[in-house]
C-alpha positions as CSV (number, residue, x, y, z in Angstrom):
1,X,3.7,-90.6,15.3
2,X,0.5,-91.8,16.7
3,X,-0.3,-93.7,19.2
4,X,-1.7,-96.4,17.4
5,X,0.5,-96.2,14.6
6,X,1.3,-100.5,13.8
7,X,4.3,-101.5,15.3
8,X,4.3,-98.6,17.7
9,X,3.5,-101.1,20.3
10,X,1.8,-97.8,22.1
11,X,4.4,-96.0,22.4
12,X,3.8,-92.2,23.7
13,X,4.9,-89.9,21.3
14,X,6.4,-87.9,24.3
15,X,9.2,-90.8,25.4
16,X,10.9,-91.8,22.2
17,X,12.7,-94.2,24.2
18,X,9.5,-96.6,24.9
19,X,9.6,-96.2,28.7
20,X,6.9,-96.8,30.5
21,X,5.5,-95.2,33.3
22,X,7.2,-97.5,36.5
23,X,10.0,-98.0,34.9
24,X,12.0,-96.0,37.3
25,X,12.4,-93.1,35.1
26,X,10.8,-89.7,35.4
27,X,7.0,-89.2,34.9
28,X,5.4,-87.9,31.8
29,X,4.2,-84.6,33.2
30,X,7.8,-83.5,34.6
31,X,9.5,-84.6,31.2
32,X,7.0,-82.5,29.3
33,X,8.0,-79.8,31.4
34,X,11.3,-80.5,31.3
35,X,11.5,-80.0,27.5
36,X,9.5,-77.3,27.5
37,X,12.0,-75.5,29.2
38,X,14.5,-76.5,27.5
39,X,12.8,-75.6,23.9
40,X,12.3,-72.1,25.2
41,X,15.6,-71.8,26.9
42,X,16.7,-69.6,24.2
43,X,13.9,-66.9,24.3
44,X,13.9,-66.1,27.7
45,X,15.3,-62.9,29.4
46,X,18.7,-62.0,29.0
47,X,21.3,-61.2,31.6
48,X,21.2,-57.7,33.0
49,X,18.6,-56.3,29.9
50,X,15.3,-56.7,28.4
51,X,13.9,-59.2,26.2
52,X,13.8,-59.5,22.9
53,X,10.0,-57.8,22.8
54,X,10.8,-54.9,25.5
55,X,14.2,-54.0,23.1
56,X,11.7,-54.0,20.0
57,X,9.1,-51.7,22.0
58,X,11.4,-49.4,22.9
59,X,13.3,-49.2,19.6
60,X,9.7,-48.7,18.0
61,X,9.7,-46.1,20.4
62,X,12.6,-44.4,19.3
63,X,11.8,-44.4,16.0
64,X,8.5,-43.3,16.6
65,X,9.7,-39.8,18.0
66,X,12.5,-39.6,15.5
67,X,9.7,-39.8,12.7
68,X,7.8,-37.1,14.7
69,X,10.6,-34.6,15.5
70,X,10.3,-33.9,12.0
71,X,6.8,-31.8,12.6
72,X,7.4,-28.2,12.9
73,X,5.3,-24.7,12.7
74,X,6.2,-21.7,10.9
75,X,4.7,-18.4,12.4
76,X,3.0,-15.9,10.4
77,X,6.0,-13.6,10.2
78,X,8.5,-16.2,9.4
79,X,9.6,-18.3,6.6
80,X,11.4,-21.7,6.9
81,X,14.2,-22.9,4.6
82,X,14.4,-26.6,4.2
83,X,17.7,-27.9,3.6
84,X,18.2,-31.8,3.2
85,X,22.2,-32.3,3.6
86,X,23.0,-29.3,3.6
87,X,21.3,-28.0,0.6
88,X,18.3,-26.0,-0.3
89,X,15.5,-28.1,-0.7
90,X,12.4,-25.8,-0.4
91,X,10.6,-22.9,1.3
92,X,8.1,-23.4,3.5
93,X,5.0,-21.2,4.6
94,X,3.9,-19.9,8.0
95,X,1.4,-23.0,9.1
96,X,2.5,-26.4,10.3
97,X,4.7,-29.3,8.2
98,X,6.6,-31.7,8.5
99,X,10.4,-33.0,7.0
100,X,12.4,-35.6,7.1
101,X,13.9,-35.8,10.7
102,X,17.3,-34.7,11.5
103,X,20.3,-36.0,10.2
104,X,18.8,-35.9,6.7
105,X,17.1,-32.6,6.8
106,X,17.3,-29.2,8.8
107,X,15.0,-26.2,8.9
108,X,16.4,-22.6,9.7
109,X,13.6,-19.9,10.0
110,X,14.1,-15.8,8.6
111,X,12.0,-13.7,10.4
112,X,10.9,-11.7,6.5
113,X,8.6,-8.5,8.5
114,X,11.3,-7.5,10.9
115,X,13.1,-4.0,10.0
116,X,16.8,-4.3,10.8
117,X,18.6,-1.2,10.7
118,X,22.6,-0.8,10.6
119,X,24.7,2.6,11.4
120,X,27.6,4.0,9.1
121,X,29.5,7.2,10.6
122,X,32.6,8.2,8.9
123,X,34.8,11.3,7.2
124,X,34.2,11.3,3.7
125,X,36.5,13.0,0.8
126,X,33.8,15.1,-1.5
127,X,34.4,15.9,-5.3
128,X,35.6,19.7,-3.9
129,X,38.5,17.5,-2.0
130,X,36.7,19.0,1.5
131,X,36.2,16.5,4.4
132,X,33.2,15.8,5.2
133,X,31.8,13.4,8.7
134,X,28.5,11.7,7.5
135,X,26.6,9.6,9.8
136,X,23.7,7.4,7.3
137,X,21.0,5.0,9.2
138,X,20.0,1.7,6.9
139,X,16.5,0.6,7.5
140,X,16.6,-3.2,5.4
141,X,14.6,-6.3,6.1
142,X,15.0,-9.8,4.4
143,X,12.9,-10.3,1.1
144,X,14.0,-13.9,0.2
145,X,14.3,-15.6,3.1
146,X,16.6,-18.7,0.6
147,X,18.9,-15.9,-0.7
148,X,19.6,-14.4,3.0
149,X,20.5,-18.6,4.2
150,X,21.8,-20.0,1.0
151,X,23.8,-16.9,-1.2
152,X,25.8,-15.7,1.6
153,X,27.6,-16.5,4.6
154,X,26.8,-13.1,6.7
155,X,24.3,-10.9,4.3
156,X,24.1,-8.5,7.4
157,X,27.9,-8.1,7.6
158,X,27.3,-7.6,3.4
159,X,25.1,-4.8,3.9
160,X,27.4,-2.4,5.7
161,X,30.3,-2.8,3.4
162,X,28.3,-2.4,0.4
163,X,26.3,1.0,2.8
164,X,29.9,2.2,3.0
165,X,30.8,2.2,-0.3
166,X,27.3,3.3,-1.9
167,X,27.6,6.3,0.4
168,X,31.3,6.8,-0.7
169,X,30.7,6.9,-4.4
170,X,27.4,9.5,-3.8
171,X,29.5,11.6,-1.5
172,X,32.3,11.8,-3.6
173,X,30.7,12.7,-6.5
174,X,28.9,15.7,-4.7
175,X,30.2,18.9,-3.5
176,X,30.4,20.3,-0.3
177,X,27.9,23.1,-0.5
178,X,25.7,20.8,-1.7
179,X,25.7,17.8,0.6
180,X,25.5,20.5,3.4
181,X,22.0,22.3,1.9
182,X,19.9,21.1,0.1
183,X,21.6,17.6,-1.3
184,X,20.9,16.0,1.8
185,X,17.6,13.8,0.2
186,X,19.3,13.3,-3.1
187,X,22.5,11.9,-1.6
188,X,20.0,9.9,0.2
189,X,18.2,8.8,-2.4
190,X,20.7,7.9,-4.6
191,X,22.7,6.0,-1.8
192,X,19.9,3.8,-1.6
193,X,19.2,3.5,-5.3
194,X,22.9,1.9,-5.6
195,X,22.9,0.0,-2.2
196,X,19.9,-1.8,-3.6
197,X,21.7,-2.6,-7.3
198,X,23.9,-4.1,-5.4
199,X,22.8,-6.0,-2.6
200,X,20.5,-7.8,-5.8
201,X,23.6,-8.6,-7.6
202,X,25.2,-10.7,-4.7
203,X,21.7,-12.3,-4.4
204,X,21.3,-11.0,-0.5
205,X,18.4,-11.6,-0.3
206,X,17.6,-8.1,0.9
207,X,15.7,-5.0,0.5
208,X,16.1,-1.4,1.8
209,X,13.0,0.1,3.0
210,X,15.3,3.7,4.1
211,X,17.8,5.7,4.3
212,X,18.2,8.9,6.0
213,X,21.5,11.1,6.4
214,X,21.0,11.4,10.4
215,X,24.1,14.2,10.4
216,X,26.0,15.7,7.9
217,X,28.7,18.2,9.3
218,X,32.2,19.8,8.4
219,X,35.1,19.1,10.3
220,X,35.5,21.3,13.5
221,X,37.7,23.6,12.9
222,X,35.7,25.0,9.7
223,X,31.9,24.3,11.6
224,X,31.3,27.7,12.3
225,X,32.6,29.4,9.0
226,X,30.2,27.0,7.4
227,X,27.4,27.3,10.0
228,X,27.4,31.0,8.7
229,X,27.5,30.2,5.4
230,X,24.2,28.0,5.8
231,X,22.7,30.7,7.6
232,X,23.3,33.2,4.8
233,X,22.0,30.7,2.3
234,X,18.4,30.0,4.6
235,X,18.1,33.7,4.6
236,X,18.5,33.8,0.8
237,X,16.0,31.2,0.6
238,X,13.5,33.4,2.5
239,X,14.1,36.2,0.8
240,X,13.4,34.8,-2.1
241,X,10.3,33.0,-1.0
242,X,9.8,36.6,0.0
243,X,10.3,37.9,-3.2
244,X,8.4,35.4,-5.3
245,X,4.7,35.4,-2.5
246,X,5.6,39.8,-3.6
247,X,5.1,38.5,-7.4
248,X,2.2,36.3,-7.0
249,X,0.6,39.1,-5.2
250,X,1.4,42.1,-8.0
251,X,0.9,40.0,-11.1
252,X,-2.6,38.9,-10.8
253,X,-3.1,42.9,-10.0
254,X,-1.0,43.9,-12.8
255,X,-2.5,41.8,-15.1
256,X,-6.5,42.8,-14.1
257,X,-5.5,46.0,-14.3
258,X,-4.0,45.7,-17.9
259,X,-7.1,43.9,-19.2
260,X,-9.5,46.8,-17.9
261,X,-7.0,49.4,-19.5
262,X,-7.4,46.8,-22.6
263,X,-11.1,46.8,-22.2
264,X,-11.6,50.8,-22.0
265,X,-8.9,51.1,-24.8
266,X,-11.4,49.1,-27.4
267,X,-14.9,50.7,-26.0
268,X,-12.5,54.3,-26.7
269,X,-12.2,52.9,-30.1
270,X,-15.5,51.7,-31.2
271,X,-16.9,54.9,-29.6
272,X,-14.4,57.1,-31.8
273,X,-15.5,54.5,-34.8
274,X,-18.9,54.6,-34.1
275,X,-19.0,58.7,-33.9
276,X,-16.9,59.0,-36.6
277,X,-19.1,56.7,-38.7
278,X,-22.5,58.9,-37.6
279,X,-20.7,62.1,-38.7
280,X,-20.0,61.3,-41.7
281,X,-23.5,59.8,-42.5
282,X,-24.7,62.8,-41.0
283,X,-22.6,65.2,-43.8
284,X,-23.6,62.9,-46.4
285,X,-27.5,63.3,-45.6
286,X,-26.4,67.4,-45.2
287,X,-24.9,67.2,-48.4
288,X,-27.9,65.4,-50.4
289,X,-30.0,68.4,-49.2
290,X,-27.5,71.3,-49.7
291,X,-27.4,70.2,-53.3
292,X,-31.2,70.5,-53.3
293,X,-31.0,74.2,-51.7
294,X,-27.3,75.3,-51.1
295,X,-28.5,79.0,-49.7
296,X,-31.2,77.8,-47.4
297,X,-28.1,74.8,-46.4
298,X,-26.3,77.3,-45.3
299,X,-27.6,80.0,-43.9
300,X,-29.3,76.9,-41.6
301,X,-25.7,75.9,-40.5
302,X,-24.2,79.3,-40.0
303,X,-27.0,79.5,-37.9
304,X,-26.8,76.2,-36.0
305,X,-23.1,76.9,-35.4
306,X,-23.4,80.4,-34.5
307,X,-25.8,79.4,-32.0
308,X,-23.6,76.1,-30.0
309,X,-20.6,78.7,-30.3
310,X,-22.2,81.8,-28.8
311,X,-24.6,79.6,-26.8
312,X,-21.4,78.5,-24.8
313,X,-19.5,82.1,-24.9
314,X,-18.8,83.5,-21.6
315,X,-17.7,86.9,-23.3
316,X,-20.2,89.8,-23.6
317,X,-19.6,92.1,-26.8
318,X,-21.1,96.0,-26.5
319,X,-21.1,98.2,-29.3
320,X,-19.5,101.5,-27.6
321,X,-19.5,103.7,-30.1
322,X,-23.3,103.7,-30.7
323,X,-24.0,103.1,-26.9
324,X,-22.3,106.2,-25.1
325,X,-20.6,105.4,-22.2
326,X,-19.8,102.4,-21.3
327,X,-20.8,101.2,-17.8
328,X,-18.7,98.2,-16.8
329,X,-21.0,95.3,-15.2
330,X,-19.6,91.7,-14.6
331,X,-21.9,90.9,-17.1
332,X,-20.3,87.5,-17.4
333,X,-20.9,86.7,-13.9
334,X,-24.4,87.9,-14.0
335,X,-25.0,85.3,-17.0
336,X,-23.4,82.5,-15.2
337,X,-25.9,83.4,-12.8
338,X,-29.2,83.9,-14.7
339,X,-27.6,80.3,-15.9
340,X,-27.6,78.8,-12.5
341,X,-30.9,79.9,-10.7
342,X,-29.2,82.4,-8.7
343,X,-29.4,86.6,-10.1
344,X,-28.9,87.7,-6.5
345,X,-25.5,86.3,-6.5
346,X,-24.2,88.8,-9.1
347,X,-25.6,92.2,-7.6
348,X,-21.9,93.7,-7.3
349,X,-21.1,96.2,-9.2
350,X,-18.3,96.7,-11.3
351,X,-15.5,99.1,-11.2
352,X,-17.2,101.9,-13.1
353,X,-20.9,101.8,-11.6
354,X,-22.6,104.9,-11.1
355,X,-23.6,105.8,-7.5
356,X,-27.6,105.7,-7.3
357,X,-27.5,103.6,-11.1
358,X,-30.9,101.7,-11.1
359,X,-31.3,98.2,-12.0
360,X,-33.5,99.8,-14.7
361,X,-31.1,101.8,-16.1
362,X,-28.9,99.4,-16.0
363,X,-31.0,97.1,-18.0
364,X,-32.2,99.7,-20.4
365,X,-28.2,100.7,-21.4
366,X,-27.4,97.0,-21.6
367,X,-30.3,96.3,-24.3
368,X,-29.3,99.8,-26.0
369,X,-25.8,98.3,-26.3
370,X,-26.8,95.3,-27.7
């Protein structure tokens, strides 16, 4: 109301009841006060707490670092499942991010570069119904770091029942002899080949980097009849190592030396070919001039071949009848000689030489003879 409203007859707007300062009632500036007070009576601090605006500061507060307890890191080597309830939501990467705080949503992290291992020694029934003590080492890490939270309860405790039974089934489908020589990769190969089949089909979120048969043995009372029998098999191994660096070494030989004998057998051939081809050329040329003169023909080969036999004679023919006496000379020897460069070497005389013969003489009787 203002002051000057008509009718107002000046009243303050302050003292609804018209009084006046003087009037024996309280003065303006203490009843101002007065309700002042009383118009803020309800905001003011409460008993034993805060008020009103230090509870909403602090519950800002709160709610602030409930908003930023949702901010988290993953490290490079890690990989952080979201779950919001309880259930998968999504997979985060290493770096820094943030979810929805806790109660609505959780991370758990799966370190994915790690390699876990896990142990599995037992006595084992082969497919020869012998016992057998195999001790296998697992190397596995995690590959899906939502299948190792989310498909199973324990996929570490899953891994060595499903070890024991892979290496079971490989084992008992193998003899012995076999497990205890040369089998030992293979069993461990195909271990793993069927740990991993199945360790996919429960969704393990797993994968097997290794596995390696640490010791394979038989029982003890039959170690040393079978520690023999190994020995006797590594020396068979040897030997025939042995045996098979001997065959490398002789075949390669073997086989130049058949190619030479190959090689000389064909050049034998052509050269037998060849000669064989000239002779007969040559008889057809000696027949084409025999037909022109067949005396003169051959009286020229009697001669020819007279000549290469006798020319290569070592025998000396002498006419004794029309000679006289004959007077034996190793006349073979001394044409050998005369052959060779050397007529001293054939001075000796013969069986029948003449004490005080000359060399004259000698010569004289032998062209007489002839």
């Amino acid at each position: 109301m203002a002051w000057n409203e008509p009718g107002g007859g000046g009243r303050d707007p302050w003292n609804p009841g018209g009084k006046r300062p003087g009037d024996g009632g309280m003065p303006d500036v203490d009843q101002v006060l007065e309700r002042l007070k009383s118009r803020f009576k309800g905001k003011g601090p409460r008993p034993g707490g805060l008020s009103s605006g230090g509870a909403g500061l602090v519950a800002g507060a709160i709610v602030l670092l409930w908003v930023l307890s949702g901010i988290y890191t993953v490290d490079a080597q890690e990989r952080a499942v979201v779950l919001r309830l309880g259930a998968y939501l999504a997979t985060a990467e290493p770096g820094p991010h943030w979810r929805l705080p806790w109660p609505i949503e959780s991370v758990e992290k799966v370190n994915v570069t790690q390699v876990r291992q896990v142990t599995e020694r037992s006595d084992m029934l082969t497919q020869d119904e012998n016992i057998i003590d195999v001790e296998l080492k697992v190397q596995y890490r995690v590959s899906s770091a939502q299948q190792y939270l989310v498909s199973q309860a324990d996929p570490d405790s899953t891994l060595r029942q499903v070890t024991k039974s892979a290496v079971r089934e490989v084992v008992g489908r193998s003899k012995m002899d076999f497990i205890l020589t040369e089998g030992r990769q293979e069993i461990a190969e195909q271990t793993q080949q069927i740990l991993q089949e199945r360790l996919d089909a429960y969704a393990s979120g797993l994968v097997v980097t290794e596995v390696n048969l640490q010791n394979v043995q038989a029982p003890e009372p039959v170690q040393d009849a079978f520690a023999d029998a190994i020995k006797a098999r590594e020396d068979q191994e040897r030997l025939k190592n042995e045996a098979e660096a001997y065959a490398n070494d002789r075949l390669p030989k073997a086989g130049g030396t058949a190619a030479r004998e190959r090689a000389e057998a064909v050049a034998y051939r052509d050269r037998l070919i060849a000669q064989a081809t000239g002779e007969a050329d040559r008889f057809v040329k000696i027949l084409a001039e025999y037909r022109k003169a067949p005396r003169v023909t051959r009286d020229r080969l009697y001669l020819e071949t007279m000549s290469e036999v006798l020319g290569n004679a070592t025998k000396i023919v002498v006419d004794v009848e029309k000679n006289g006496p004959m007077i034996y000379l190793p006349l073979d020897q001394l044409n050998r000689a005369t052959r060779a460069g050397e007529p001293g070497d054939a001075a000796p005389s013969g069986p029948g030489t003449r004490p005080g013969a000359s060399s004259g003489d000698s010569r004289a009787r032998d062209r007489g003879g002839r």
